[in-house]
C-alpha positions, -999 to 999 in steps of 0.1 A, spaced: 223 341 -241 252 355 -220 284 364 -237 303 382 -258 305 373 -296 333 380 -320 317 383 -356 343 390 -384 327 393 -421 337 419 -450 300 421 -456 288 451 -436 252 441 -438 254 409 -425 277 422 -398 250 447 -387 223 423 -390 245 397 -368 249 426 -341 218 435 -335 204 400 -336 233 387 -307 223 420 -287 190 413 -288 196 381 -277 215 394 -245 249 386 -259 280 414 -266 291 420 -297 323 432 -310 322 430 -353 346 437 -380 353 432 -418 395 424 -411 408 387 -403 442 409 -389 418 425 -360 401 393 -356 432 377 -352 444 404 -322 411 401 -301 415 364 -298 453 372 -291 437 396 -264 419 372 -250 387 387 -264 351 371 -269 334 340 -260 323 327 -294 332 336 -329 310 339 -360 338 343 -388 332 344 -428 359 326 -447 373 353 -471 380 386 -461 401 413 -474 433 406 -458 431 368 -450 413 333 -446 386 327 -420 397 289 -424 432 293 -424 432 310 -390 412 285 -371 444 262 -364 459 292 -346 429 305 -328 423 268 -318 466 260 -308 458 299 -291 428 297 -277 415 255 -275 384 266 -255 370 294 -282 343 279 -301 343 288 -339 309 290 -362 321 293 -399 297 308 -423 305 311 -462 296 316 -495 316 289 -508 288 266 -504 315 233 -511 317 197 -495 355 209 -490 344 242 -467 326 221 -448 351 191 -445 379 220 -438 356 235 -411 353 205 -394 392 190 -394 403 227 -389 383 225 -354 348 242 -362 325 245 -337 299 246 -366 292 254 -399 270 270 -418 266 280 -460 255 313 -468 225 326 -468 219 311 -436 185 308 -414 194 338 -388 171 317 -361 193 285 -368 226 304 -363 214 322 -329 209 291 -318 244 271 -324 257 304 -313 242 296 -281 247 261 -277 287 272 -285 286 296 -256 269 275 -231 291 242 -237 324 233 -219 337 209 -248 343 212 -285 353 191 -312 389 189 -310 407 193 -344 417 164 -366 445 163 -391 439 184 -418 432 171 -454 461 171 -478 444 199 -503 454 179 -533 425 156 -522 395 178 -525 402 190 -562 381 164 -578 353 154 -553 323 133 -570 301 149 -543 285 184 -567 260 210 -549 257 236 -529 219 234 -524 207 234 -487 200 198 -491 234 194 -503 247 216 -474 232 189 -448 249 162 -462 284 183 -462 282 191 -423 272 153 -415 298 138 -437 322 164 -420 315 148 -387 318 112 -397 348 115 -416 374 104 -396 350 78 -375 349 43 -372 314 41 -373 295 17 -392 274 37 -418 239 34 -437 231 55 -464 198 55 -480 185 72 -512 165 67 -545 181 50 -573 206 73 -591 215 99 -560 250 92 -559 246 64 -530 281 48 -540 300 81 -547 292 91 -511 306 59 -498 335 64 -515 340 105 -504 337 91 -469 367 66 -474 388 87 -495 388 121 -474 386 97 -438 417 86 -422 413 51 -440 416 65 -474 452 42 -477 433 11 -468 417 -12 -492 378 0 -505 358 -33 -512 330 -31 -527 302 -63 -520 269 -68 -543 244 -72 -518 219 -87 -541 243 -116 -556 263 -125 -521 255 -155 -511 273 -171 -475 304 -186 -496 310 -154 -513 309 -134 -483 330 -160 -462 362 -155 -489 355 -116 -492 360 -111 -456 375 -142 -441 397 -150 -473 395 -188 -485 422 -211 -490 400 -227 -522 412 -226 -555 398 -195 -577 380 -179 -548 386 -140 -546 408 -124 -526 403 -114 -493 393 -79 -479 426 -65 -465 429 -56 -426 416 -21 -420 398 -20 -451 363 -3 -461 335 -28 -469 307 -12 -491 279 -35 -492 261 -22 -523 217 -23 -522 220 -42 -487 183 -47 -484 182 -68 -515 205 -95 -496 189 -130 -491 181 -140 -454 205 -167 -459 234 -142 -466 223 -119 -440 221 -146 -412 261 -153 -426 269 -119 -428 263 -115 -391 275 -146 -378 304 -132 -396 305 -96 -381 301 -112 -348 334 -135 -353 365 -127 -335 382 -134 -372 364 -105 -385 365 -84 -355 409 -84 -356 406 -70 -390 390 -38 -382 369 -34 -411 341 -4 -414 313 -12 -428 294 12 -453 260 1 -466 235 16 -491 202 6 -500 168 24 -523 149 9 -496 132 20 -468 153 -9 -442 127 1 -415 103 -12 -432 115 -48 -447 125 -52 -412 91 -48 -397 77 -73 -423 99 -99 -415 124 -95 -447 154 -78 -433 167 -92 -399 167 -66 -371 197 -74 -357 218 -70 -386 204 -37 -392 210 -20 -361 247 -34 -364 252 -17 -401 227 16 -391 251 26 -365 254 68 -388 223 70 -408 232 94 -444 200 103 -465 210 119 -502 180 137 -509 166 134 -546 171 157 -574 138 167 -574 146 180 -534 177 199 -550 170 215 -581 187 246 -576 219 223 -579 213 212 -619 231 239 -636 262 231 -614 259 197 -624 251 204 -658 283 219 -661 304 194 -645 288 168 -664 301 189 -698 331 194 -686 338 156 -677 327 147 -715 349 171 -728 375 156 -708 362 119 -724 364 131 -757 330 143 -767 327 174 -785 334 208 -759 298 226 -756 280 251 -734 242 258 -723 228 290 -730 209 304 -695 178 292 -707 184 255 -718 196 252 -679 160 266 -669 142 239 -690 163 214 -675 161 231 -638 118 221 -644 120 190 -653 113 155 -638 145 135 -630 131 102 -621 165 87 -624 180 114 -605 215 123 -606 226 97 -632 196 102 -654 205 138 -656 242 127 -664 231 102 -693 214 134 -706 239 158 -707 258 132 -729 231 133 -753 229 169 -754 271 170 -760 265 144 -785 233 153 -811 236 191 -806 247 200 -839 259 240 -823 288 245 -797 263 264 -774 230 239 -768 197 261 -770 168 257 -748 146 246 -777 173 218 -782 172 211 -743 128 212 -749 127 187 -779 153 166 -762 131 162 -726 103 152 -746 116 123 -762 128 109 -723 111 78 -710 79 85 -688 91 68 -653 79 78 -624 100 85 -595 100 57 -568 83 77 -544 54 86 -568 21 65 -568 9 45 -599 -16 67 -606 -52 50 -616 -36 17 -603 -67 -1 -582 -58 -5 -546 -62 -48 -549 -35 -43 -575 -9 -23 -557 -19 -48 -530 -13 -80 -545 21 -66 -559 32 -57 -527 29 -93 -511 39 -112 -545 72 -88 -542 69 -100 -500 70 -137 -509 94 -134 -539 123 -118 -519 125 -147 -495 130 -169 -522 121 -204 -520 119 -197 -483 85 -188 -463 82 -152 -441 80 -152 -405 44 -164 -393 20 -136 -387 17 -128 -424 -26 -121 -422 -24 -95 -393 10 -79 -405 -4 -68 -445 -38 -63 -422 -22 -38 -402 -7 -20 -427 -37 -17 -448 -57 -10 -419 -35 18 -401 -39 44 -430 -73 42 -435 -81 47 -400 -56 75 -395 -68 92 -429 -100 87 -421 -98 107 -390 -78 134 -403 -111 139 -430 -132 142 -397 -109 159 -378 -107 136 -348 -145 131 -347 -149 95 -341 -184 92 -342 -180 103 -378 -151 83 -390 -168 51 -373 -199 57 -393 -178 62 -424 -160 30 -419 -194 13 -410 -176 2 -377 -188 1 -342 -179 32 -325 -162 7 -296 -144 -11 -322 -128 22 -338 -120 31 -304 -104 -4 -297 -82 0 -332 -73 31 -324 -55 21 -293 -43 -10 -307 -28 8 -337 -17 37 -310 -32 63 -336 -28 98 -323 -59 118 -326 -64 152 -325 -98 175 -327 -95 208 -354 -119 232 -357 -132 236 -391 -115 266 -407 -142 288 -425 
């Protein structure tokens, strides 16, 4: 890296370890713990790149960066906080942040957008910034690294027109995301319609997004409006072929609509089998959004705890608290239902609790008493493999209705029964083929013809002792 690096932070130890991280990276460095001082380098004329906290003694990281950016449009700014919120990340972004990243930070992931910053001629321009009576009450609650990733993407697709897909188990928030990325984007004064994937059919969809003239048929979706099509991958192919004859139409294309889809699903998938079309999907995954489980963001459960006892307070329920250790017990449990499941239970706690404060014995006797569901990506265990078979393809035929799937069914459910074993098999004798052929009972030749046809990537390992 060549450069010099402006790196403000109250923090003395972070500044020190910034410094000598930059230098040894080849880049200047000029540090300090005061936004004012900050503020006359870039006036100066100082720096190529700034690393900047948000709160500091005697001002706002954030609240400079419209005047470094009106006084300086080329510096690039890398925000780093504490405030692990959507909002700081949202604010980065609109403010005109090169980047941003949540304390603590990776210090190899940082050196690195501090070099891409100094070694690009463009950066975002800023957008308009967000009225702040709009980020008091965001559904969106975390500030787990997880969490963080879907902040700095949502940041960046704001205030886009671009179609979105967002996938993620059942009870992640799916439909609270959609909605954060209308009511923060530069649509949030247009209509929000939500569409049941799972109950449209063609006519429904044709007066949703068309509008119909018929008697008792729903409004229309207003000009400019969001669309959230709710669980797309449980549309029928009839509605799908509709939906994009529909998206295609010069009707639909004057109104402007963004689409915003969500779906449990893996899409990839139903669309290899046959049961999602292909087309449609790469017209709605134009901005892919993953909300990772709760399972992948536990450290975020005593936040959420909280909220969710402060929003039944606000409903009406009884005002409680959780004592440090109730939050632990909840922290190791399973959350098969995710987000909402942990909501449901929080109401519970408010509810039966017969003390203000609910105890961790409470929290104990309570988790035991939840229903035993496995998470959707955990395997029926003890379930026989012709059995997780045959419910696979009776859930293949029953999603196409009273319709048949695309021909090629035999060599499609072969292939993916066949792939795993062949790759798994290999990885148990580490790329030795003469091995995995004999414990297959194939032909050496033929596991080498599968191989290729199933474009398996082997790889020899040594043994490790």
């Amino acid at each position: 890296m060549d450069g010099t690096v402006l790196v403000a932070d109250d923090d003395r130890t972070i500044r020190t370890v910034l410094t000598q991280a930059l230098t040894r990276a080849g880049c200047k460095v000029r540090s300090t713990g005061s936004a004012s001082t900050l503020w006359r380098w870039v006036e100066e004329g100082e720096g190529d790149a700034i690393v900047s906290d948000v709160m500091m003694p005697d001002g706002n990281g954030l609240e400079m960066l419209p005047s470094i950016k009106r006084k300086r449009p080329d510096l690039p700014v890398i925000v780093i906080s504490a405030q692990n919120t959507v909002m700081t990340a949202i604010k980065a972004s609109e403010s005109g942040a090169f980047d941003y990243l949540p304390k603590p930070f990776d210090l190899k992931d940082l050196l690195s957008k501090v070099n891409k910053a100094l070694s690009q001629s463009n950066h975002p321009s800023p957008g308009s910034a967000l009225a702040a009576e709009r980020g008091q009450n965001l559904p969106l609650i975390g500030s787990s690294q997880p969490m963080q990733d879907v902040y700095r993407l949502l940041a960046r697709v704001l205030n886009t027109d671009l179609n979105v897909l967002i996938t993620g188990e059942s009870g992640t928030g799916k439909s609270l995301l959609a909605k954060t990325l209308h009511e923060l984007g530069h649509r949030s004064h247009e209509g929000f319609v939500t569409i049941s994937a799972s109950t449209a059919t063609p006519a429904s969809l044709e007066n949703i997004i068309l509008g119909s003239e018929r008697e008792g048929a729903q409004e229309a979706a207003p000009a400019n409006a969001t669309l959230y099509l709710d669980e797309i991958a449980e549309m029928s192919p009839e509605a799908q072929l509709h939906l994009l004859d529909l998206l295609q139409s010069q009707g639909v294309r004057s109104k402007n609509f963004r689409i915003i889809s969500s779906t449990r699903q893996e899409l990839v998938n139903l669309v290899n089998e046959g049961i999602f079309r292909e087309d449609l999907f790469y017209r709605l995954n134009v901005m892919p959004m993953s909300l990772p489980p709760l399972r992948e963001r536990l450290d975020d459960i005593a936040e959420l705890t909280q909220h969710f006892l402060r929003r039944a307070a606000e409903q009406g329920m009884p005002n409680k608290s959780i004592s440090k250790s109730a939050l632990e017990k909840m922290r190791l449990a399973l959350w098969a239902g995710n987000v909402r499941e942990l909501e449901n239970f929080v109401q519970q706690l408010v509810v039966l609790s017969p003390y203000d404060e609910i105890s961790g014995d409470f929290v104990e006797q309570k988790l035991k008493q939840l229903p035993k569901i496995k998470s959707e990506s955990e395997p029926l265990s003890g379930e026989k493999l012709s059995s997780a078979v045959e419910a696979h393809i009776r859930r293949y035929f029953d999603l196409h209705g009273d319709a048949l799937p695309p021909p090629g069914l035999y060599n499609r459910i072969l292939r993916e029964v066949e792939l795993p074993l062949i790759a798994l098999t290999l990885s148990a004798t580490r790329g030795n083929q003469i091995k995995a052929a004999e414990l297959l009972g194939l032909n050496r030749n033929t596991l080498r013809k599968k191989i290729g046809n199933l474009d398996i990537q082997v790889t020899r390992t040594k043994k490790m002792m």
